[in-house]
C-alpha positions in Angstrom: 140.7 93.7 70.2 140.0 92.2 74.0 139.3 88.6 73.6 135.5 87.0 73.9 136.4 85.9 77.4 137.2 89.0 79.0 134.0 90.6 76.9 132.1 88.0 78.5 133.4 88.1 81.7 133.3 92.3 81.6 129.8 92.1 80.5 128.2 90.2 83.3 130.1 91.9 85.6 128.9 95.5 84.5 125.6 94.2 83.8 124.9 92.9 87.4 125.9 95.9 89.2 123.5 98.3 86.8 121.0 95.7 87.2 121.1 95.4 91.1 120.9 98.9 90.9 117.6 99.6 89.0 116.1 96.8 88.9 113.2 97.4 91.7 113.0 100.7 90.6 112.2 99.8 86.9 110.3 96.1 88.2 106.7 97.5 88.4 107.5 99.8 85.4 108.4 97.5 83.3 105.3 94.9 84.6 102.7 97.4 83.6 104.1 97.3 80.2 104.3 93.8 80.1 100.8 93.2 77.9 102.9 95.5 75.2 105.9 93.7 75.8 103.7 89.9 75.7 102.2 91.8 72.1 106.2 92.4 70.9 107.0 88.7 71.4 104.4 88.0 69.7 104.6 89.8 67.0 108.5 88.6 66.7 107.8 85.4 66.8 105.1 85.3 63.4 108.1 87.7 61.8 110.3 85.0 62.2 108.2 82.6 61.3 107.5 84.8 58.5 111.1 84.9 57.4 112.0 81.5 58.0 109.5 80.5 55.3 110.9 83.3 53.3 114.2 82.2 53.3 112.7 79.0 52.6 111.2 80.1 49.3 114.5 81.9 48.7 116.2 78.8 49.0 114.4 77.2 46.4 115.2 79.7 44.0 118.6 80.2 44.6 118.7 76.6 44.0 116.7 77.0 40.9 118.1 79.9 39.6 121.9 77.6 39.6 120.2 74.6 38.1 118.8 76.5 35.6 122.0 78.4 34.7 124.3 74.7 34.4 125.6 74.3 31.0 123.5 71.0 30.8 120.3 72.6 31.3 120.6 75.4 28.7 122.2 73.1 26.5 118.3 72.2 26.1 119.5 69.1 25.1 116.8 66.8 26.5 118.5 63.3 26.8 121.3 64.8 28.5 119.0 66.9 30.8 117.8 63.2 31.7 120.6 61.7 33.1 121.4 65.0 34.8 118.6 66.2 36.9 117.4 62.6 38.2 121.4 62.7 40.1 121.2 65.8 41.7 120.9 65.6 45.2 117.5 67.2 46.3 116.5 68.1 49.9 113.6 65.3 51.1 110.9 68.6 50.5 111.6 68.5 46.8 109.0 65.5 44.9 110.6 66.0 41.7 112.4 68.3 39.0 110.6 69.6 35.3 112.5 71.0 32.2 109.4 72.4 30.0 109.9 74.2 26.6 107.9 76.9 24.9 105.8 74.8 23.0 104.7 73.8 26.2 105.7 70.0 26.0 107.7 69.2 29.3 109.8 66.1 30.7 110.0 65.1 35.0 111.8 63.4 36.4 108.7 61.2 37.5 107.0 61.7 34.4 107.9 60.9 30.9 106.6 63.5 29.1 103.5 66.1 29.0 102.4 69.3 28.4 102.2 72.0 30.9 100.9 75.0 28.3 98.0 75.4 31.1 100.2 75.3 34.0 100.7 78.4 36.6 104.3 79.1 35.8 104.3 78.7 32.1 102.3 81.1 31.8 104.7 83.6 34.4 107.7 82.2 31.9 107.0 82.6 28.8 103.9 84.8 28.1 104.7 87.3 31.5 108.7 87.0 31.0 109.4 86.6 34.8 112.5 85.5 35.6 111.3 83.2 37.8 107.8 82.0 40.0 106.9 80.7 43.3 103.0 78.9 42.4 100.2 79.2 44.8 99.6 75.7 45.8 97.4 73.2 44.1 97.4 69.6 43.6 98.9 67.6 40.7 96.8 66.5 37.7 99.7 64.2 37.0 100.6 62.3 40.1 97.0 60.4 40.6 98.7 57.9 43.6 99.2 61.5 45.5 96.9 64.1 46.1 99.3 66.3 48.8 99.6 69.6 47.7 102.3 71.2 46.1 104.2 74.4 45.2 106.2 74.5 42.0 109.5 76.9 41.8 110.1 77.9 38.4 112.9 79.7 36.7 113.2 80.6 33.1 116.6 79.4 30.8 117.9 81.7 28.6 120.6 81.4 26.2 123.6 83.8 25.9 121.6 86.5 23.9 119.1 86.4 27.0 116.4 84.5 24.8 114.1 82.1 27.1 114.8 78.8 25.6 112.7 76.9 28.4 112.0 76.7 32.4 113.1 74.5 34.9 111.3 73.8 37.5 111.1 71.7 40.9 107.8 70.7 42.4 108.1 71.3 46.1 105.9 69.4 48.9 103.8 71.6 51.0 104.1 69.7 53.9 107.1 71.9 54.9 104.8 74.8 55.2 102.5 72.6 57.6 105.7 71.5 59.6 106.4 75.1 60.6 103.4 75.7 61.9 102.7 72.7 63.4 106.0 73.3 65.4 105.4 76.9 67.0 105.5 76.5 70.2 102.3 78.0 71.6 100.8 77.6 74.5 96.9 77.0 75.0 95.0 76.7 72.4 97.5 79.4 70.1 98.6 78.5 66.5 100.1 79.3 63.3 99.1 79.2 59.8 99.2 80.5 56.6 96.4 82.0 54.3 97.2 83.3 50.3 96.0 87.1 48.6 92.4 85.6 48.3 92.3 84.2 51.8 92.6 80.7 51.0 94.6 78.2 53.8 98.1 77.5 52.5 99.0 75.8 55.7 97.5 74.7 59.0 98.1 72.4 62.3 95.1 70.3 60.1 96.4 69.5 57.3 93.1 69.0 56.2 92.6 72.4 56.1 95.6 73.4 54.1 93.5 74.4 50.1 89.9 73.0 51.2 89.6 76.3 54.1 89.2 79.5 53.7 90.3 82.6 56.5 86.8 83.1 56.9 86.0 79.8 58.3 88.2 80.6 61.0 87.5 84.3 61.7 84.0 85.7 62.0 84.6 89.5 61.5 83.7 91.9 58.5 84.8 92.0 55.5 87.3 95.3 56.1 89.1 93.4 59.0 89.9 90.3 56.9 91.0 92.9 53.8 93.5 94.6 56.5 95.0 91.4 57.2 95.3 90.1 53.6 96.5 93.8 52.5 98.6 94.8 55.4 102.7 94.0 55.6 102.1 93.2 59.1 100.5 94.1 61.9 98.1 93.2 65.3 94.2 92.4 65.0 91.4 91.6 67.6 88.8 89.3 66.4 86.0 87.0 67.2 86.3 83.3 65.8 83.7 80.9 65.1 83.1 80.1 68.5 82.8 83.6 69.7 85.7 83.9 71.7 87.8 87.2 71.3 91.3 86.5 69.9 94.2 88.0 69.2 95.7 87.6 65.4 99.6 88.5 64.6 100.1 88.8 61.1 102.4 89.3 58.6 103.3 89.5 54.9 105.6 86.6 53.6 108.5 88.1 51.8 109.2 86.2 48.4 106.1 84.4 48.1 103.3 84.7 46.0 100.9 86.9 48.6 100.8 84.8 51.6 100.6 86.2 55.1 102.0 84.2 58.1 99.4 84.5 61.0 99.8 83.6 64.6 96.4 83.5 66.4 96.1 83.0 70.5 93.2 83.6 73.0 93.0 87.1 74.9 92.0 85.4 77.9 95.8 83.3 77.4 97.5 86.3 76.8 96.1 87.9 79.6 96.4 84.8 82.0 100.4 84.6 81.1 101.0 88.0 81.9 100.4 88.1 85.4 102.0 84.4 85.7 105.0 86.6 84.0 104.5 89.3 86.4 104.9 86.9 89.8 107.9 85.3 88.1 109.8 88.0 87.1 109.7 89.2 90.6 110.9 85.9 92.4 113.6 85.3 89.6 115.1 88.6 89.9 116.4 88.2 93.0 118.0 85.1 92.5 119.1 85.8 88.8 121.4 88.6 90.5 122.9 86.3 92.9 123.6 83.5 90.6 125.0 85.8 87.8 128.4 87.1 89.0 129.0 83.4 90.5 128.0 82.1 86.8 129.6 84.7 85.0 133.3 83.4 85.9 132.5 79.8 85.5 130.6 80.8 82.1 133.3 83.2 80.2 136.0 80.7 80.7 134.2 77.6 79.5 132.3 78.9 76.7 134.6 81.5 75.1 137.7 78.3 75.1 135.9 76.6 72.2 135.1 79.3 70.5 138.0 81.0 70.5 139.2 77.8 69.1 136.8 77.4 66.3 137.4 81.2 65.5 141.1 80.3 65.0 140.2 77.6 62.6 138.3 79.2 60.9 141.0 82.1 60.3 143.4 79.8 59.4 141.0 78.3 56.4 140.2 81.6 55.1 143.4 81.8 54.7 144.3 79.2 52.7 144.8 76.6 54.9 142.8 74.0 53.9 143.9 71.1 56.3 143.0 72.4 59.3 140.3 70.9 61.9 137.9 71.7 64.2 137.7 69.9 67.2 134.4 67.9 67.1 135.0 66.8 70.9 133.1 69.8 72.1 129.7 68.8 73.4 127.7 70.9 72.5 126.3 73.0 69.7 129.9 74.4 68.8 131.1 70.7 68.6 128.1 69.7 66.0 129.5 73.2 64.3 133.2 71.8 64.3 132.0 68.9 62.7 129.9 70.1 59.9 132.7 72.2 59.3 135.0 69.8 58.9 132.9 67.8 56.9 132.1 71.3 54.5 135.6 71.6 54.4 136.8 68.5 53.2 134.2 68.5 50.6 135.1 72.2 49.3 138.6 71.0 49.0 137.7 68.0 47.2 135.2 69.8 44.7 137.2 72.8 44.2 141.0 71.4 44.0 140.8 67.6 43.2 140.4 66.7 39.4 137.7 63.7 39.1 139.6 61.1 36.8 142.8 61.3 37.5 142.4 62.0 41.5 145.4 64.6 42.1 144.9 68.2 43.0 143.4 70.3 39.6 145.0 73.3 38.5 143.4 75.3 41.5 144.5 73.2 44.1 148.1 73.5 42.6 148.1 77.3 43.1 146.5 76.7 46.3 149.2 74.3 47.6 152.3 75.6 45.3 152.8 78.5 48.0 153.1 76.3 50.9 155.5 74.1 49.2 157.8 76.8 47.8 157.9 78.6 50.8 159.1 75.3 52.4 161.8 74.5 49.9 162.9 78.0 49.3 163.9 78.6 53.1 166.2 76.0 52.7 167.6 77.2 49.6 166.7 74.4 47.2 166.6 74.7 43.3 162.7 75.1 42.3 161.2 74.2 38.6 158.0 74.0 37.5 157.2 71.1 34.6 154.4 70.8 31.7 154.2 67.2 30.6 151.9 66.9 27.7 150.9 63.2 26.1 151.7 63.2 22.2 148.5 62.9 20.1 146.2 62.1 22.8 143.1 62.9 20.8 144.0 59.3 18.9 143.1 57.8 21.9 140.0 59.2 22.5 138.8 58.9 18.9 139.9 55.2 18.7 138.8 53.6 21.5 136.9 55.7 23.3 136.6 58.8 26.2 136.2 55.9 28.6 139.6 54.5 27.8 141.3 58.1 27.4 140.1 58.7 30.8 141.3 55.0 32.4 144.4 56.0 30.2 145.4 59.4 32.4 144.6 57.7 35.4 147.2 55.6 35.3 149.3 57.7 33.3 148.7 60.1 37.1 149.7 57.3 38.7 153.4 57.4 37.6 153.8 61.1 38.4 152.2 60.8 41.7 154.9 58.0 42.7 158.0 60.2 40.6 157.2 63.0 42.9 157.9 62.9 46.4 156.4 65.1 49.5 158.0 68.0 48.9 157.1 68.4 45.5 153.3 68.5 44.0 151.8 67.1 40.9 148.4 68.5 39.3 146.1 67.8 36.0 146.4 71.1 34.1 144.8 71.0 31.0 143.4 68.0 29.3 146.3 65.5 28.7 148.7 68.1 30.2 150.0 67.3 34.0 151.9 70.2 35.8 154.7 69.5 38.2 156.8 71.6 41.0 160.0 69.7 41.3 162.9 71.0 43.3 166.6 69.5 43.7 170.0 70.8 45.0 171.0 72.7 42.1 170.3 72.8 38.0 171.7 69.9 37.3 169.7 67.7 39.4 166.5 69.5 38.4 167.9 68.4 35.0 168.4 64.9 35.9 165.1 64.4 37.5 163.4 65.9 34.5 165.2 63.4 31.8 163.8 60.8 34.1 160.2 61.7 34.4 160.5 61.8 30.3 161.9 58.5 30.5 159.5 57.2 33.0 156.6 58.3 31.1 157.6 57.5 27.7 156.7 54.4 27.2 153.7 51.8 27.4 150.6 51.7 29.5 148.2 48.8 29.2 144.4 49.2 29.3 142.0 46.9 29.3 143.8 44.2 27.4 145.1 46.9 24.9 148.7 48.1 24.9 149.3 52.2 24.4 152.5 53.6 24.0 152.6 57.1 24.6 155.1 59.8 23.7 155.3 63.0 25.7 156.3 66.3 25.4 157.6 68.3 28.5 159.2 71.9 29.5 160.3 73.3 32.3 161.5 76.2 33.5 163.4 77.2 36.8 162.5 79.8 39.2 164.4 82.3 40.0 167.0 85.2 39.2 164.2 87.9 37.8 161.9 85.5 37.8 159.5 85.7 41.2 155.8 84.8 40.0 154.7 81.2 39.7 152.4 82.3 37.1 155.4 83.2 34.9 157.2 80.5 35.6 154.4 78.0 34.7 153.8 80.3 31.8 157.7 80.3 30.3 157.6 75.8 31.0 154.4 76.2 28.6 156.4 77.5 26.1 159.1 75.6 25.9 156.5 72.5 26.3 155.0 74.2 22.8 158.4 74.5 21.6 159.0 70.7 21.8 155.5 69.8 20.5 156.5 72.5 17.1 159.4 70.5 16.6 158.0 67.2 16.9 157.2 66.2 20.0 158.3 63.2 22.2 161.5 65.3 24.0 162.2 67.9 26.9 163.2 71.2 27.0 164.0 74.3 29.3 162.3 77.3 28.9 165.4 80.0 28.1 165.7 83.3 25.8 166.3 81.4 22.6 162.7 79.7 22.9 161.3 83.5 23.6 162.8 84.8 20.8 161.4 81.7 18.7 158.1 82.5 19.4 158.1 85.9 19.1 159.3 85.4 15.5 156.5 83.2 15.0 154.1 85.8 16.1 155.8 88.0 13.8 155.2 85.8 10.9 151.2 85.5 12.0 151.2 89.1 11.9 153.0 88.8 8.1 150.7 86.3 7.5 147.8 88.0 8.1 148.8 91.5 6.0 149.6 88.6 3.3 145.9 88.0 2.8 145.1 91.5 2.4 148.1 92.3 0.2 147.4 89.2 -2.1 150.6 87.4 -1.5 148.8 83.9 -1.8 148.4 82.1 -4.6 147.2 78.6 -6.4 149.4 76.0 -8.4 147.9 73.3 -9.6 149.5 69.4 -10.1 148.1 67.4 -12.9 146.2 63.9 -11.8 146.9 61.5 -14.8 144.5 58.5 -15.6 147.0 56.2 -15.6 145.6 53.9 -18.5 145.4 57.4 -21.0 147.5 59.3 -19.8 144.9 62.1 -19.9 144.3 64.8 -17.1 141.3 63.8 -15.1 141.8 66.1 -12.3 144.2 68.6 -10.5 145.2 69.6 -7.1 145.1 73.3 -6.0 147.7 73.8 -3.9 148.7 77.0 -1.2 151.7 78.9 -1.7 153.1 82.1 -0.3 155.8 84.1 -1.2 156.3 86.9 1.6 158.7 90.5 1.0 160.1 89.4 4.4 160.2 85.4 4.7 160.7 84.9 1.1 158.9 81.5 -0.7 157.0 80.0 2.9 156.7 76.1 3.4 153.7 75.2 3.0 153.6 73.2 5.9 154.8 76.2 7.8 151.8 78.4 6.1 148.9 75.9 7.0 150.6 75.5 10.7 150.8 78.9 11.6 147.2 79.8 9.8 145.7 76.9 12.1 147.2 78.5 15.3 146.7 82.0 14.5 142.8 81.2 13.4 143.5 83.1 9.8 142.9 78.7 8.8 139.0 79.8 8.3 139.7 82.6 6.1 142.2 81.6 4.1 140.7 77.7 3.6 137.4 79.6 2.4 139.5 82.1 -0.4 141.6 78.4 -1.5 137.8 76.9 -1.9 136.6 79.7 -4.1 140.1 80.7 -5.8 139.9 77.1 -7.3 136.3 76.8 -8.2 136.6 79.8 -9.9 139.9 78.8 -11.5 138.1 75.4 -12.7 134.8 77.4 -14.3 136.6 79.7 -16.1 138.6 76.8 -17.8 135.7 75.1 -18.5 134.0 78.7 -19.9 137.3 78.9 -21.8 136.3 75.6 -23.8 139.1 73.4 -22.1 138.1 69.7 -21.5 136.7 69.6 -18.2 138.6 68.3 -15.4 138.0 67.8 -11.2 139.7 70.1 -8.9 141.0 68.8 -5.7 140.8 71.2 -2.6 142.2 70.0 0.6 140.7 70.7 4.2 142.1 71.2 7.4 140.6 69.6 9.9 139.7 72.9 11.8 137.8 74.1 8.6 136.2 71.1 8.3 134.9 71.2 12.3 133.3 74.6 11.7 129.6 74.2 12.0 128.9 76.0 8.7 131.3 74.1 6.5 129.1 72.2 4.3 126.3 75.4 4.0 129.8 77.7 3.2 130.6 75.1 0.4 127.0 75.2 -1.3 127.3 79.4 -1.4 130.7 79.0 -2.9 129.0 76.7 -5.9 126.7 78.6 -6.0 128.4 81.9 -6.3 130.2 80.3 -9.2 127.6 78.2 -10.3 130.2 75.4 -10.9 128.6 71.7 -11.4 129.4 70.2 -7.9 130.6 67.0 -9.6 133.8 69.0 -10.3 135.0 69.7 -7.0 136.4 67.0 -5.0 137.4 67.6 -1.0 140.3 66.5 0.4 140.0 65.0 3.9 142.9 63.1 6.0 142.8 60.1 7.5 143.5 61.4 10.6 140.9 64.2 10.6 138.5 61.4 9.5 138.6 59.5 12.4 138.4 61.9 15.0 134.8 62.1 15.7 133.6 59.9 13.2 129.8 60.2 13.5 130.3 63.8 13.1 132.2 63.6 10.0 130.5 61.5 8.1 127.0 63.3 8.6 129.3 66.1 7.0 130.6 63.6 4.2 126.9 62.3 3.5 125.5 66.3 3.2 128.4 66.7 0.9 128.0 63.5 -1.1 124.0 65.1 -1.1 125.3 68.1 -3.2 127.1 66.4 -5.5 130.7 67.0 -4.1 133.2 64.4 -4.3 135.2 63.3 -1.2 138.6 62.2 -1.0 140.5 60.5 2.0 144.3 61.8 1.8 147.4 60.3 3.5 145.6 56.9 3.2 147.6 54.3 5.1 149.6 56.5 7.8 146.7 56.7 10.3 145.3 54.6 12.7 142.0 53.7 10.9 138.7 51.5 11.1 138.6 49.7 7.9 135.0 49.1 9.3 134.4 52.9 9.3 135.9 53.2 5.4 132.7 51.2 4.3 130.3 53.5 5.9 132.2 56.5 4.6 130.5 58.2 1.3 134.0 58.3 0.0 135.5 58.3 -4.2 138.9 58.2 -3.7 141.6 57.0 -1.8 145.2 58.4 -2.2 148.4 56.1 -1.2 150.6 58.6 1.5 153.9 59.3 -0.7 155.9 57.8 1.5 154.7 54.2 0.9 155.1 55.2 -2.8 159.0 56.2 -2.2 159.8 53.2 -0.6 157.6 50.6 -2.3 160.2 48.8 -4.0 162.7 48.8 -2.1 160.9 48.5 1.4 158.4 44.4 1.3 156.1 46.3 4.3 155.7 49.7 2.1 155.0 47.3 -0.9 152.5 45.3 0.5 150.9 48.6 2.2 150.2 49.9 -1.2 148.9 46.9 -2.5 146.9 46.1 0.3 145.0 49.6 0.0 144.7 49.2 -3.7 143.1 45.7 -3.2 140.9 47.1 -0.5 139.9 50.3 -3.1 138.8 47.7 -5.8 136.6 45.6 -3.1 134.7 48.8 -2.0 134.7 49.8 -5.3 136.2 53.2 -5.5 139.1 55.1 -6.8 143.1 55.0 -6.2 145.2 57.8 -6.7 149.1 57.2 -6.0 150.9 60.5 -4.6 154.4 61.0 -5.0 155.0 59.2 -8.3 158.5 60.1 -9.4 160.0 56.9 -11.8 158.9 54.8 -14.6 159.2 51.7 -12.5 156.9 53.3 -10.1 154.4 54.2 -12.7 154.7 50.2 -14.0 154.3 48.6 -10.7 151.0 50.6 -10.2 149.5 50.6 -13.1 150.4 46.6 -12.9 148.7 46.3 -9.4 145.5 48.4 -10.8 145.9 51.8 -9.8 143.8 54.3 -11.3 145.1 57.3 -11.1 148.9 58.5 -10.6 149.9 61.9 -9.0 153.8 63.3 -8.9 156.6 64.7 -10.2 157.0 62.2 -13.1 154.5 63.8 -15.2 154.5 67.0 -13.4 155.0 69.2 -10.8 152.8 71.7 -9.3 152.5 74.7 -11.9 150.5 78.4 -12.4 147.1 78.2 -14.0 148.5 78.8 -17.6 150.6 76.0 -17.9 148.0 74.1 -17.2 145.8 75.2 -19.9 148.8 74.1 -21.9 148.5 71.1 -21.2 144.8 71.1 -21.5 145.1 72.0 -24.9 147.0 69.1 -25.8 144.1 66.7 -25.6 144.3 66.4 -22.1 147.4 63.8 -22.7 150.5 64.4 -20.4 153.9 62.6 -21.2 156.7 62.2 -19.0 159.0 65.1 -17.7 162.3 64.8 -18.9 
């Protein structure tokens, strides 16, 4: 491909000797065709006038149309929608922005609230399902310190089904309109402006004119002349105006908008006049043009073509990949103003698209964009590469405890100490959430090891915020590129799983990714998979553990409990069960069959004549998140028809306090019904008392591990009878877990526990055995 410079350079060249050639044999051709050629120009000029305000109008939707596809917007959630239009940065034309729903009640960012049922484009919206409107213009009803006329852009917000939930709108000045007219260039007494379907002035060099004129106070013709105009796409008209001189209109149609035609009107006697000044000039310039042009031409390919052969190398570069080029702004001239915007576009794409707001480093984009560079870099010099996945340990605590605002002042620091581990070789991103991704690099494995075990180190530890101390624990894998290994995305996928590894076996460690950890989890797919046929094959099933009132002795309530026994894994830990149902998703399904499994185990004792007792079901926190938990619970009760007073839920303390607004509106619809609530593993969180008072709670149950240790262990002691103090202020229920001895049982029952839940009386056992002890007047004694 020949450069611009020689194009340039072979252009004029070429062009001077064709031109010398035939010019004053085409000159007085070409000037008798000049009133044509005066016509064209014309004509161009009110197309592109035309299709500037097109793309004007187009620009208002496009900017509409992503506005009204944000998640914020067709959230529909009006107090969010108001602190997010009122920041977004509008263009000086724009007076304000609307969010209207089908009711017809609206909000504006100028307005409070009103109703726009009457309005133009609700009516496009929601009766005439456009996607979107352009208004004609009209003035505000609602704005009385303003009577400037105004367009309003509209576009409809639909849900995921495609339902219109609303419109959004922004209410545009139509001064713009007036500014491009008013800035044509026309000389004499020529101007622009712009009439609607019905004739009416949209815009004029008077504003005055602009909704109070109409085309026929300007042109004095018959009706059919002023229909071909407001019909025509475009097109040329003579006409007499008011004062009875003959003109000259240019006309045509306005792409996008809502009927308007762009109109350029200029004398005859001007047009006429500026063709034979044209004709005299072109003559006398010819001549001199063709002399001055292949002396220019030299001068002019060499300085023009430097700079933007310049800026066309940037510009290669960035689409690329390279974002940290720059265009030289010294230029002066238009390609220097270019350079600059450029730059400035650039730096903002890099910052919006690859830097993560909170914490400041690159975002998970910016490290694939930069992780090339880098490896490239260390690879040619034949260093050891590994990718890290550092993860903080129960970050969601945090957030619950004290706040997003803290988690978020939390990370930032917490970035801090990777972005001074790594050094400017390496690169450190926010990947997900509270995970951080890393490229380190070192000499050979066991330095990658090394540096590894002290970023754990490093960020193990405590970080101070606001007065408060946190001490976080952290989970990372790694993995080390190379061998058969070539992808980054593999790589960064195989230090994931090792990063899972650690957090399945605790957390608060490091590990590299290798074929063991591959092997572990495809075994734990396998047992999802086992899992999943054990729900259709009826391999679950429900024991029960008798809840003794500790004063009787008597059975008050019992605890359905999960167990599987699988033809491949044999008898399944439960904790194993509930932690691969929660990661597989099969949580939802199987939490619903343990709700109705027990309810319908507790009626049919109670059908059976046995005394009546409360089963205890316990909830995940995933099941208890779903947004249909509490109407799933009613159907199940009512399935059964099972007095609601029997069933008591069992939520930990943990899941409790995650969200807590959310939970208790849950708790309190619950508590509505008639269902008991329990908090479980009381004591091993990091609670609120202050929230336990609001809670619309029965029972508390002591963690068995303070219960184990309570008389050996002062703290554990104290612990429980701290929390059964607490349970007798706010006046409800203790249940101790884990009860195991007769000194146990004493020391509670001493300190005022109610009820007493363990292997001292019994362990869990099948539904008949219950009923055995059922029959025995509901009195258990010890197990021997």
């Amino acid at each position: 491909m020949k450069s611009i410079r020689t194009q340039i350079l072979i252009y004029l060249v070429i062009g001077t000797i064709v031109l010398a050639g035939v010019v004053f044999f085409l000159s007085e051709l070409k000037l008798n065709e000049l009133p044509d050629h005066i016509k064209a120009q014309y004509s161009e000029i009110v197309n592109a006038r035309s299709d500037e305000v097109s793309k004007e109008l187009k620009s208002f939707v496009e900017q509409i149309t992503i506005i009204s596809k944000s998640p914020i917007v067709r959230s529909m959630d009006l107090e969010k929608i108001k602190e997010y239009l009122p920041h977004l940065l509008l263009d000086q034309k724009y007076r304000n922005m609307t969010i209207a729903y089908p009711d017809g009640s609206a909000w504006s960012t100028v307005i409070d609230e009103f109703n726009i049922s009457e309005q133009e484009q609700y009516r496009k919206i929601f009766i005439e399902n456009k996607e979107y409107t352009i208004s004609q213009p009209f003035r505000s009803p609602y704005i009385h310190e303003s009577d400037e006329p105004i367009v309003i852009v509209a576009h409809s917000v639909v849900n995921d089904n495609d339902e219109v939930m609303g419109l959004v709108n922004v209410v545009v000045k139509i001064d713009f309109l007036n500014q491009v007219v008013k800035e044509m260039s026309l000389k004499g007494t020529g101007y622009g402006w712009i009439v609607n379907r019905e004739g009416l002035v949209v815009a004029h060099p008077d504003p005055k004119a602009s909704l109070e004129k109409n085309i026929k106070d300007y042109i004095s013709s018959d009706s059919k002349t002023l229909d071909e105009i407001l019909d025509a796409e475009s097109g040329t008209l003579e006409y007499i105006d008011k004062s009875g001189e003959r003109m000259l209109a240019f006309f045509s149609r306005i792409k996008g908008s809502p009927d308007w035609t762009f109109i350029v009107s200029v004398s005859e006697n001007e047009i006429y006049k500026e063709i034979n000044g044209v004709k005299n000039t072109i003559l006398g310039s010819i001549i001199i043009a063709l002399i001055l042009l292949v002396l220019f031409g030299v001068y002019y390919s060499s300085s023009l073509s430097r700079p933007i052969l310049e800026l066309k190398e940037v510009f290669e570069k960035a689409a690329n990949g390279n974002l940290s080029v720059k265009a030289n702004e010294q230029v002066s001239n238009e390609l220097g103003a270019a350079a600059k915007s450029f730059n400035i576009m650039l730096e903002r794409i890099k910052h919006l698209t690859y830097k993560d707001v909170t914490t400041g480093l690159y975002n998970y984009n910016g490290f694939l964009l930069e992780i090339p560079h880098k490896i490239n870099n260390l690879i040619s010099k034949g260093d050891v590469i590994s990718i890290a996945i550092i993860s903080i340990d129960d970050f969601k605590r945090i957030n619950s405890i004290y706040g997003y605002d803290v988690g978020d002042e939390v990370l930032h620091e917490f970035s801090k100490r990777l972005y001074n581990f790594v050094n400017t070789k390496e690169l450190v991103a926010r990947f997900l959430g509270d995970e951080f991704v890393l490229l380190l690099y070192g000499d050979d494995i066991l330095t990658i090891e090394k540096k590894v075990r002290s970023l754990w180190r490093l960020c193990s530890g405590v970080i101070k915020i606001r007065n408060n101390e946190f001490i976080l624990n952290t989970s990372i894998g790694a993995s080390i590129m190379g061998g058969n290994v070539t992808s980054i995305e593999e790589t960064i996928n195989q230090a994931t799983i090792a990063k899972l590894v650690v957090k399945k076996m605790g957390g608060h460690n490091y590990k590299f990714y290798n074929y063991e950890l591959d092997e572990f989890v495809k075994e734990e797919q396998e047992m999802e998979k086992a899992l999943y046929h054990a729900i259709e094959n009826q391999e679950l099933k429900l024991v029960y553990q008798p809840i003794i009132d500790v004063n009787t002795n008597e059975i008050v309530e019992v605890e359905a409990l999960l167990r599987w026994t699988s033809p491949v894994y044999g008898s399944v830990s439960p904790l194993v069960l509930i932690q691969i149902a929660e990661q597989s998703g099969f949580i939802y399904e199987i939490g619903e069959w343990v709700l109705r499994e027990a309810c319908n185990q507790n009626k049919q004792w109670q059908e059976e004549g046995y005394p009546p007792v409360v089963v205890s079901v316990n909830v995940s926190a995933l099941q208890f998140d779903q947004p249909n938990f509490v109407e799933m619970v009613n159907k199940i009760l009512e399935d059964i028809d099972m007095d609601p007073s029997y069933l008591e839920l069992e939520i930990t303390e943990t899941n409790a306090m995650d969200r807590v607004d959310e939970k208790l509106e849950k708790m309190e619809s619950l508590k509505s019904m008639g269902v008991r609530i329990s908090i479980d593993d009381f004591g091993t969180g990091y609670s609120s008392l202050a929230y336990f008072t609001r809670f619309p709670i029965d029972t508390l149950k002591i963690d068995r591990s303070f219960i184990n240790d309570m008389l050996n262990d002062e703290n554990a002691k104290t612990i429980v009878t701290t929390i059964i103090n607490l349970a007798k202020t706010i006046k409800i229920k203790i249940i101790a877990e884990g009860v195991e001895t007769v000194e146990q049982l004493e020391y509670l029952k001493q300190k005022g526990c109610d009820k007493i839940q363990g292997y001292y009386f019994s362990r869990p056992v099948a539904p008949d055995l219950i009923r055995e002890m059922l029959k025995e007047d509901s009195k258990l004694t010890p197990e021997s």
